[in-house]
C-alpha positions, 0 to 999 in steps of 0.5 A: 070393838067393845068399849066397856063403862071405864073407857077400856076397849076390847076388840075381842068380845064376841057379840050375836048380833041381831039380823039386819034387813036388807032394807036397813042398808039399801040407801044412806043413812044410819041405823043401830044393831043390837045384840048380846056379848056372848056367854053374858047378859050385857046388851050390845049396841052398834050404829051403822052408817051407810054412805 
């Protein structure tokens, strides 16, 4: 779900995201992804909670 600067949201935005190791989830804790919205240059971020 993208929520852009004026609070809207959109659960359509394709995003590439960068790879993840597998280190990254293989025990609890959080961590941030980042990637880019497709056909843009808009940063994405997303923050990962593994339990």
């Amino acid at each position: 779900m993208a929520t852009y600067n004026d609070g809207s949201k959109d659960s359509s935005a394709a995003v590439t995201w960068a790879a993840i190791s597998p280190e990254q989830y293989a025990a609890p804790g959080t961590f941030t992804v980042t990637g880019e919205v497709t056909g843009t240059t808009v940063a994405a971020r997303a923050t990962v909670t593994v339990e």
